[in-house]
py3Dmol code that shows the C-alpha trace and the ligand (Angstrom):
import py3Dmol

protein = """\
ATOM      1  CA  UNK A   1     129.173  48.870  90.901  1.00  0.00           C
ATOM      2  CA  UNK A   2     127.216  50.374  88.414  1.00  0.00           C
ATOM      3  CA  UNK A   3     129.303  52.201  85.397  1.00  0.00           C
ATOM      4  CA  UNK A   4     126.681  55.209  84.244  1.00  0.00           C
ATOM      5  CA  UNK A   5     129.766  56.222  82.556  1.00  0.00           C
ATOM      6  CA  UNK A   6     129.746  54.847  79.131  1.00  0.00           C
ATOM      7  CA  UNK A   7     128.957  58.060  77.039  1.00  0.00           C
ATOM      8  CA  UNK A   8     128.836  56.031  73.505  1.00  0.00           C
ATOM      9  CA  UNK A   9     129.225  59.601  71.916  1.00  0.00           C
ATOM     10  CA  UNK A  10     132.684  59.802  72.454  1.00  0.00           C
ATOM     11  CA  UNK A  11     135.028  58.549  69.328  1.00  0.00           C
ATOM     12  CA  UNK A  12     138.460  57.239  71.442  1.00  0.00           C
ATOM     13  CA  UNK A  13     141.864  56.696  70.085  1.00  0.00           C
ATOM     14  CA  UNK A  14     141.617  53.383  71.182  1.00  0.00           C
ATOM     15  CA  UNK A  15     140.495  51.739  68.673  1.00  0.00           C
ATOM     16  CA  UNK A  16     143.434  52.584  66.599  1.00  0.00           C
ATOM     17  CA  UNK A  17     145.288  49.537  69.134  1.00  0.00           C
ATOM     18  CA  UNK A  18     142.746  47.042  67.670  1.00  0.00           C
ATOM     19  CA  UNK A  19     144.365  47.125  64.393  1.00  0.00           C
ATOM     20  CA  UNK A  20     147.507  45.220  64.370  1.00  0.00           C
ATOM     21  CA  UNK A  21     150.627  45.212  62.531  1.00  0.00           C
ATOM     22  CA  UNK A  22     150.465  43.237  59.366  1.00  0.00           C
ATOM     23  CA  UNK A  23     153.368  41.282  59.381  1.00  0.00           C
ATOM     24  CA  UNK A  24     152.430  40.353  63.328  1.00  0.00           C
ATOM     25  CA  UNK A  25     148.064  40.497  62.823  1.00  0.00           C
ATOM     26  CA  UNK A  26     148.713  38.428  59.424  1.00  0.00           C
ATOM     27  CA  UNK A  27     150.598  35.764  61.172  1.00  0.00           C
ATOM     28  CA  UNK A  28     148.318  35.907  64.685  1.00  0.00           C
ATOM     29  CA  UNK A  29     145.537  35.542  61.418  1.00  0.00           C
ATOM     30  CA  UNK A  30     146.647  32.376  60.574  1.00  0.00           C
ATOM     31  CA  UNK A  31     147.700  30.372  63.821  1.00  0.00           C
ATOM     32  CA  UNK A  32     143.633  31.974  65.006  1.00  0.00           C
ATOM     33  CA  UNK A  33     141.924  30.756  62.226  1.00  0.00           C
ATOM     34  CA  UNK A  34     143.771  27.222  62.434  1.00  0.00           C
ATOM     35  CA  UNK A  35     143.050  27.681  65.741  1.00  0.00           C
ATOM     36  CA  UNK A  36     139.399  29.344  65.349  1.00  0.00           C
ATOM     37  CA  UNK A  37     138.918  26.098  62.570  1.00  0.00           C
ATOM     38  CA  UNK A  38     138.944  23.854  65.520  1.00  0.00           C
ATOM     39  CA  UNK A  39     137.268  25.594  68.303  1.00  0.00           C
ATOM     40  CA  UNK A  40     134.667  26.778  65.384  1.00  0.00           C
ATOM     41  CA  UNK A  41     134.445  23.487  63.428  1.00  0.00           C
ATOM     42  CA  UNK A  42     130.880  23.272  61.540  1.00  0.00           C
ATOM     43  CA  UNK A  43     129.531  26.393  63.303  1.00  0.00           C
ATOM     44  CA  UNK A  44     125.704  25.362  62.679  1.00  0.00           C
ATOM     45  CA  UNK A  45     123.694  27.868  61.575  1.00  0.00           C
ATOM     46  CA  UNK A  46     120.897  29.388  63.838  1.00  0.00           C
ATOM     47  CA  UNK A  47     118.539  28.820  61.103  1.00  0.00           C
ATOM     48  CA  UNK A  48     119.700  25.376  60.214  1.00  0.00           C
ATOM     49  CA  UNK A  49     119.542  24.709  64.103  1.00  0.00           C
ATOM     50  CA  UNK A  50     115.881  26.254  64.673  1.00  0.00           C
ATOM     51  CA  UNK A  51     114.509  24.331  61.407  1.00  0.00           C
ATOM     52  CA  UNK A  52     115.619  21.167  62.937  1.00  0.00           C
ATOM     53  CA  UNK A  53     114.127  21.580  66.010  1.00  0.00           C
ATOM     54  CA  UNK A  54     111.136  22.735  64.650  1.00  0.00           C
ATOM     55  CA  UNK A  55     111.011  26.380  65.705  1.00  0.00           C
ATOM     56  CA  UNK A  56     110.059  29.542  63.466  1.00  0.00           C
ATOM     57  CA  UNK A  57     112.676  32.091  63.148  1.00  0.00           C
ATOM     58  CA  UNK A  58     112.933  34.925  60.444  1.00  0.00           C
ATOM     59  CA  UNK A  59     115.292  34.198  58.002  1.00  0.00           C
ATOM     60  CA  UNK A  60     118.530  36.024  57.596  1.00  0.00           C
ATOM     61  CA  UNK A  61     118.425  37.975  55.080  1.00  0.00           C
ATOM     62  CA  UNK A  62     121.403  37.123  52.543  1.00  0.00           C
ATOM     63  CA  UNK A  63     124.152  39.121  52.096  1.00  0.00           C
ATOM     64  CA  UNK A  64     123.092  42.281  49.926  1.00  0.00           C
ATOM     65  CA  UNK A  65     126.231  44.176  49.604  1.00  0.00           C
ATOM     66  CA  UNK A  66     125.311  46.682  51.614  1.00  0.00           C
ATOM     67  CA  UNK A  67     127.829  47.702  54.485  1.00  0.00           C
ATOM     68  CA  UNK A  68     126.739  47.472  58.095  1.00  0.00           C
ATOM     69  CA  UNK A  69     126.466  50.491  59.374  1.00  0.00           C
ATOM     70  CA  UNK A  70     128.471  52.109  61.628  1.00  0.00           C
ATOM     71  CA  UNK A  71     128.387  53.438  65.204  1.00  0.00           C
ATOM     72  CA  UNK A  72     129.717  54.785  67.890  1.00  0.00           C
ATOM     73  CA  UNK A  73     132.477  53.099  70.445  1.00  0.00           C
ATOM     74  CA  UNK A  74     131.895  54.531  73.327  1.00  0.00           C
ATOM     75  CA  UNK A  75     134.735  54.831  76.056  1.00  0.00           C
ATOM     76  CA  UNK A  76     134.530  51.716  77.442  1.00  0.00           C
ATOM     77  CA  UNK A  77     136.348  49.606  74.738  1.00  0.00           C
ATOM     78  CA  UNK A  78     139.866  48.243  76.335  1.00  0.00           C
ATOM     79  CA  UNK A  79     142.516  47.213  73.840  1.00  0.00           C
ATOM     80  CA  UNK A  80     144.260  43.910  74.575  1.00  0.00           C
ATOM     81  CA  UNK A  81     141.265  41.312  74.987  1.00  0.00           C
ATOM     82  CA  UNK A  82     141.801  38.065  75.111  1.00  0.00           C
ATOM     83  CA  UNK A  83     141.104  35.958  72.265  1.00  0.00           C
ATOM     84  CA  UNK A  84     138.484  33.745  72.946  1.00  0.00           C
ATOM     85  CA  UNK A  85     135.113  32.594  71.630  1.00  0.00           C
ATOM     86  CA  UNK A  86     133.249  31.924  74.961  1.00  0.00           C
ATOM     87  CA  UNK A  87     132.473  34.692  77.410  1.00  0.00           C
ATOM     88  CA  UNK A  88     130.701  32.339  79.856  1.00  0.00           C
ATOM     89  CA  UNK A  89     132.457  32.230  83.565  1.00  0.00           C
ATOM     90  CA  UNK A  90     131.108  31.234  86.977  1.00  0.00           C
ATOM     91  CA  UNK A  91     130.828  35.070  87.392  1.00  0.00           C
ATOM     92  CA  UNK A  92     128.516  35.583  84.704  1.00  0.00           C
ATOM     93  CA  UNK A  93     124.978  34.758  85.029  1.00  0.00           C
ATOM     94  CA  UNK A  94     122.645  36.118  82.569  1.00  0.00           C
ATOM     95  CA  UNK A  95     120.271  34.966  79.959  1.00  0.00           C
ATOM     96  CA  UNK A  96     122.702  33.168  77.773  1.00  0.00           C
ATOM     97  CA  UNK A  97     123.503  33.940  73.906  1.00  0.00           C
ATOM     98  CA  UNK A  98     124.901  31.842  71.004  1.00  0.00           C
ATOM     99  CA  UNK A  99     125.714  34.283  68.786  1.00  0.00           C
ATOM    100  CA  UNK A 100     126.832  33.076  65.174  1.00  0.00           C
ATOM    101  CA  UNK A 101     127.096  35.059  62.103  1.00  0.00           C
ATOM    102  CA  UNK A 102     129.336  35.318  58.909  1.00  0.00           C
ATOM    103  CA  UNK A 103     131.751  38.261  57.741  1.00  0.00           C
ATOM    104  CA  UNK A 104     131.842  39.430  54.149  1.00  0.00           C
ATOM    105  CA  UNK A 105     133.073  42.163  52.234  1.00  0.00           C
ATOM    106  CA  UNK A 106     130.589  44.199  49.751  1.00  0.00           C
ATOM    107  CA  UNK A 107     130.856  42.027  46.801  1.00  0.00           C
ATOM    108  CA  UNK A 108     129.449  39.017  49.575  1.00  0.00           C
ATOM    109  CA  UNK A 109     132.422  37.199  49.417  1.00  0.00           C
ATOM    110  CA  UNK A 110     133.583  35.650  52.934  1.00  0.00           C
ATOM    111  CA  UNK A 111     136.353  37.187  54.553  1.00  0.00           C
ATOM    112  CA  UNK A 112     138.702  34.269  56.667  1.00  0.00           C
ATOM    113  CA  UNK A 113     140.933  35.811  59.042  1.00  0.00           C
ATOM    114  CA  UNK A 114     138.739  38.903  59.778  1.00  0.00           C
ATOM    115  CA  UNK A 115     139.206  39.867  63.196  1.00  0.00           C
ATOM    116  CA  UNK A 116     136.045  40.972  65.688  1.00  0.00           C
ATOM    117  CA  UNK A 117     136.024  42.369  68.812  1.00  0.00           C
ATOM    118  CA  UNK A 118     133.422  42.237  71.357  1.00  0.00           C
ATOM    119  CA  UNK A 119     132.673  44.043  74.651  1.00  0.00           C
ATOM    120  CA  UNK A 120     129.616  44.115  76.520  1.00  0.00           C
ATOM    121  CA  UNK A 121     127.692  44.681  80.058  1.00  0.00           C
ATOM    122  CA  UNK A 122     126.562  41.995  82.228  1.00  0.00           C
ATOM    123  CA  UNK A 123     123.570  40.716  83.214  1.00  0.00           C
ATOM    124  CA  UNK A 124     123.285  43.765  86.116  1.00  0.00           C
ATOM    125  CA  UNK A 125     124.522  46.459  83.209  1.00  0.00           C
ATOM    126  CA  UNK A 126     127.634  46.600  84.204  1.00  0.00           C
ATOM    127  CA  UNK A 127     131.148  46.570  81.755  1.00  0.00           C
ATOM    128  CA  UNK A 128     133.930  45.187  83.333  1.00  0.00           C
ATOM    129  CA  UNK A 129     136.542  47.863  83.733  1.00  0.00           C
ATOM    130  CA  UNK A 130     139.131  45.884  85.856  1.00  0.00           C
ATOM    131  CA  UNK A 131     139.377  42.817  83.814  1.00  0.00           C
ATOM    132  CA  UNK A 132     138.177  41.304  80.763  1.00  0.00           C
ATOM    133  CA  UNK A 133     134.868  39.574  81.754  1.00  0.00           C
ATOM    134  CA  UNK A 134     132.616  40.160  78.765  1.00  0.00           C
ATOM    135  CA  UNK A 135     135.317  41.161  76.573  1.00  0.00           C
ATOM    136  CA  UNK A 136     137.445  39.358  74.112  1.00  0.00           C
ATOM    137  CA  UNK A 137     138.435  39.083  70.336  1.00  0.00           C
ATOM    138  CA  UNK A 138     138.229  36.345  67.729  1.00  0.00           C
ATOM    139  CA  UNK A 139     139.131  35.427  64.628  1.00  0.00           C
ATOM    140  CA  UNK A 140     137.020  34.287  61.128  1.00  0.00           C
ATOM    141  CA  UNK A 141     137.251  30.374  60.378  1.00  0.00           C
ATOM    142  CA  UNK A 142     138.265  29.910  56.235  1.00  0.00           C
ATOM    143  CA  UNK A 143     134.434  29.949  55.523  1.00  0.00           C
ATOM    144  CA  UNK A 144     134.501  33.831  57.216  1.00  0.00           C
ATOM    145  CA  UNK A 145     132.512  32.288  59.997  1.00  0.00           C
ATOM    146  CA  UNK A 146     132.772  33.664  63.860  1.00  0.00           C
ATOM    147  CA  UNK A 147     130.755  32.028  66.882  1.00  0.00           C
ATOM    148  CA  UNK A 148     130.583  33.702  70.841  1.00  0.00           C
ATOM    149  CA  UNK A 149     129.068  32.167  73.540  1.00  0.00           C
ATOM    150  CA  UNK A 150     127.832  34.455  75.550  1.00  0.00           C
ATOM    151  CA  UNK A 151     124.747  36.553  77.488  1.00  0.00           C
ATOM    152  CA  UNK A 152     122.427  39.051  76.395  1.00  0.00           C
ATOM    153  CA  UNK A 153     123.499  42.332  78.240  1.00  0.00           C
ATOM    154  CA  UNK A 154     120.905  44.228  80.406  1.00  0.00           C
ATOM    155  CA  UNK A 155     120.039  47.524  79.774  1.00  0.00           C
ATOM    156  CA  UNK A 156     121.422  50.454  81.462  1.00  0.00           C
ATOM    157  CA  UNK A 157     121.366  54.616  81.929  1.00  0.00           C
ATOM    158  CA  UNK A 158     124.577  56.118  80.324  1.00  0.00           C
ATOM    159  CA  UNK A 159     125.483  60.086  79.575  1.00  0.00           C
ATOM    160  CA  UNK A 160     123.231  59.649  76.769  1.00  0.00           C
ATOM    161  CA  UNK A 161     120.439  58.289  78.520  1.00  0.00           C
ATOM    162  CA  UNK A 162     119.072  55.349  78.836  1.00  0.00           C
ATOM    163  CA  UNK A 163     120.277  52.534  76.381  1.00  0.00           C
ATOM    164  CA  UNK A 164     118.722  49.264  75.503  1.00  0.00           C
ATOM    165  CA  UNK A 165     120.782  46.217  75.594  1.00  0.00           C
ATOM    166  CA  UNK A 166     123.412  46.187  73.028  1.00  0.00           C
ATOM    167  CA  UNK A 167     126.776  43.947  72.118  1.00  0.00           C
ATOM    168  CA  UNK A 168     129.977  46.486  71.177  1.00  0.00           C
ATOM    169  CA  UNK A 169     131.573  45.286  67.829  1.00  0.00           C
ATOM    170  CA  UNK A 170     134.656  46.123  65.891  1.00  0.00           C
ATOM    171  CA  UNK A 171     135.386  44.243  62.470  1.00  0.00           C
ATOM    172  CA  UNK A 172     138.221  44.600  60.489  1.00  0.00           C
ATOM    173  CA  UNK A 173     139.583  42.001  57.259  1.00  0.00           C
ATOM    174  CA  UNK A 174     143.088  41.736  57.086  1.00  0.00           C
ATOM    175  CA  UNK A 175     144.606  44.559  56.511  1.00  0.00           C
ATOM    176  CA  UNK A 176     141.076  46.684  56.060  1.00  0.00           C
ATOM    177  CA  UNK A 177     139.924  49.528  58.376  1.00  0.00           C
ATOM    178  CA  UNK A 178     137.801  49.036  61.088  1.00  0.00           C
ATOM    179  CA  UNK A 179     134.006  48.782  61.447  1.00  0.00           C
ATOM    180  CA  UNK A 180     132.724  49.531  64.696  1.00  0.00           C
ATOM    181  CA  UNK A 181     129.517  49.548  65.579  1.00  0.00           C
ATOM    182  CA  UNK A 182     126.853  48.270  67.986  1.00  0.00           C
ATOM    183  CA  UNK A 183     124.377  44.717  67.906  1.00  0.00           C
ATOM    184  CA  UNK A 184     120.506  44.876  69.141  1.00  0.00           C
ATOM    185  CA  UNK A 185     118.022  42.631  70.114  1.00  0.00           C
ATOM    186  CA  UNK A 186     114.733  42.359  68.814  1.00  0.00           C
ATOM    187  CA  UNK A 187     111.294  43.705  70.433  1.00  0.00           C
ATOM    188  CA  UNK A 188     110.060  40.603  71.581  1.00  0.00           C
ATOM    189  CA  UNK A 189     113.438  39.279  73.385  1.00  0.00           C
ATOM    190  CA  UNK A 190     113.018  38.248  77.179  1.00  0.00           C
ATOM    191  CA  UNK A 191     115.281  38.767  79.390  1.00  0.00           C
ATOM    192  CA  UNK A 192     115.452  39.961  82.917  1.00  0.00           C
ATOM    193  CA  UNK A 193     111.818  40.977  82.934  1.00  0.00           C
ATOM    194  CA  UNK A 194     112.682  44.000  80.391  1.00  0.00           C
ATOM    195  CA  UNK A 195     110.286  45.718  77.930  1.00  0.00           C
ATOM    196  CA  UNK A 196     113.004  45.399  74.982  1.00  0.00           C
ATOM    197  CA  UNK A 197     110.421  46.942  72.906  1.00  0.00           C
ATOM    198  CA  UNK A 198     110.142  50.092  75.399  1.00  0.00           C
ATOM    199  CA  UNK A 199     113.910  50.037  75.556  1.00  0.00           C
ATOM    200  CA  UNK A 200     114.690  49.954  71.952  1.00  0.00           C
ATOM    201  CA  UNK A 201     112.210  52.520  71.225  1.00  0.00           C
ATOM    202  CA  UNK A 202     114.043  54.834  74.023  1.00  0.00           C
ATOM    203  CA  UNK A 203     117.322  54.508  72.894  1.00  0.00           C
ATOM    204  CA  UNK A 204     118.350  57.501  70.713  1.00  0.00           C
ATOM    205  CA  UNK A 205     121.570  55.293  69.279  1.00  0.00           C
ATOM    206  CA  UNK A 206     119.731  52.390  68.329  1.00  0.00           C
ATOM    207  CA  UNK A 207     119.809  50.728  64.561  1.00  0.00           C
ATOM    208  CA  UNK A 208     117.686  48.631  63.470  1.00  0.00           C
ATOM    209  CA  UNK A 209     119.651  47.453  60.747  1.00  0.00           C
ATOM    210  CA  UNK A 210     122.107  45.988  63.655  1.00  0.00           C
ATOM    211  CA  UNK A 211     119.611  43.722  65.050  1.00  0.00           C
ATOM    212  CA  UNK A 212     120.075  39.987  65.856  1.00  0.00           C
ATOM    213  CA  UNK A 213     117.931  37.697  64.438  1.00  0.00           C
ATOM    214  CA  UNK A 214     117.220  35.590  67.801  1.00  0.00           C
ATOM    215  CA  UNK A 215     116.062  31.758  67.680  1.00  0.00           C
ATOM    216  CA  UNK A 216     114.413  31.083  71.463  1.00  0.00           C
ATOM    217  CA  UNK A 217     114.108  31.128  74.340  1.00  0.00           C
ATOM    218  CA  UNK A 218     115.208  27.801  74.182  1.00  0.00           C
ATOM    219  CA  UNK A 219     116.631  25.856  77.457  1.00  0.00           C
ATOM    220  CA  UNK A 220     117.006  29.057  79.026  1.00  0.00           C
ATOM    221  CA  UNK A 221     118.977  30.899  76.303  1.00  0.00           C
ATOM    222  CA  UNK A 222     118.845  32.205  72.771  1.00  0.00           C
ATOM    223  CA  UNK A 223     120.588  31.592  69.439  1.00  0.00           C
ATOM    224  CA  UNK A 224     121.038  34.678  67.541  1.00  0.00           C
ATOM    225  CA  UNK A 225     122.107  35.151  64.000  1.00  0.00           C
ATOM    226  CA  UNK A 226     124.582  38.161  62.355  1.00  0.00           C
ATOM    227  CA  UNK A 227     126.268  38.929  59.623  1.00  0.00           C
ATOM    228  CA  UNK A 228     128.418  41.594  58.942  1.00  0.00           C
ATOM    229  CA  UNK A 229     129.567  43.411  55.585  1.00  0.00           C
ATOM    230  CA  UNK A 230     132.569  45.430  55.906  1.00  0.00           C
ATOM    231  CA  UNK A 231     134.841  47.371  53.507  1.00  0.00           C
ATOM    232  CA  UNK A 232     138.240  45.429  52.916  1.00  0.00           C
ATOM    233  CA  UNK A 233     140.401  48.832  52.196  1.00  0.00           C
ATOM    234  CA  UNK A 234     140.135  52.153  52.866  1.00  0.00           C
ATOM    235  CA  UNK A 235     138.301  54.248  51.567  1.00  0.00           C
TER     236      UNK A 235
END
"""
ligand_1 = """\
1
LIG
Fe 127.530 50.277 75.840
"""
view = py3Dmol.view(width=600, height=400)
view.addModel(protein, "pdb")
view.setStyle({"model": 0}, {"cartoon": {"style": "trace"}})
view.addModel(ligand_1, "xyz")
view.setStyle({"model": 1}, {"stick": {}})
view.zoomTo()
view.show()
């Protein structure tokens, strides 16, 4: 079933259950990134990866202080994800993503133990509103590094029209307030026989600034590259 429901204009409470306790996220911090340490050991780098195999791909720009910017949640976030780090199940069949990236906070300094939360529609635009599929949190190795395996989401039509593919995001550092916002895909991405340059260029929520750098296609999938800069106290 198609969900032509997800506004992305409308700013939920929910979010507010994606920041944990600090006594309970601060210990849940440090089993995940023990955890995340093994499961994430010697994330490679998309541009490390694409030098070595002798593929061009557009640098990543270093960190420059400046904050990610922000956008909307839309009303299909659901609190209580799993963690994980891999969204790939026999159910899910699209073009596949390696998604790799670094938090820091505005001085570019990595931020360990920063949690991120990702939702998403499948390959047929659709967000899982029963279960999980597609949806799941993580957890910042000690080098602030975060890795998902997973697809790049297909486009669909929403209240506010139609809206190129895009990965949901919230980021928060321990004990920091939470960046959400929304990841894109670059022009030239191919995937399920899309115009990503028409579809970027229709949707009216789109930010550049939030686009992946993508390495590929490469044996049927893409690496993509992201870092994020996020505040580490209120503001
Ligand atoms: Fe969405």
């Amino acid at each position: 079933m198609r969900h032509d429901h997800d506004a992305d204009g409308e700013h939920t409470s929910s979010r507010r259950a994606f920041i944990r306790t600090t006594s309970v996220g601060m210990t849940a911090a440090l089993v995940a990134t023990s955890a995340a340490g093994a499961s994430l050991a010697a994330p490679v780098s998309p541009v490390q990866e694409a030098r070595a195999a002798g593929r061009p791909l557009a640098v990543t720009p270093a960190c420059d202080g400046h904050e990610t910017p922000a956008a909307t949640e839309g009303p299909l976030f659901k609190p209580q994800s799993p963690e994980r780090t891999d969204f790939i199940t026999p159910a899910v069949s699209g073009v596949r993503l390696d998604l790799s990236g670094i938090v820091y906070d505005t001085a570019c300094k990595p931020l360990p133990g920063s949690l991120i939360e990702f939702w998403q529609c499948d390959q047929n635009g659709d967000y899982d509103t029963a279960g999980f599929s597609l949806r799941g949190h993580q957890y910042t190795n000690s080098r602030g590094a975060f890795r998902l395996r997973t697809i790049i989401p297909r486009d669909y039509w929403g209240r506010w029209g139609k809206r190129a593919p895009h990965i949901h995001t919230q980021v928060q550092a321990p004990g920091g307030p939470v960046l959400v916002t929304q990841l894109y895909f670059p022009d030239d991405t191919q995937a399920y026989g899309r115009d990503f340059a028409e579809l970027n260029a229709s949707d009216r929520l789109l930010n550049r600034a939030c686009t992946i750098t993508l390495a590929g296609p490469q044996g049927g999938g893409y690496t993509g590259a992201f870092d994020f800069v996020i505040q580490t106290t209120a503001t």
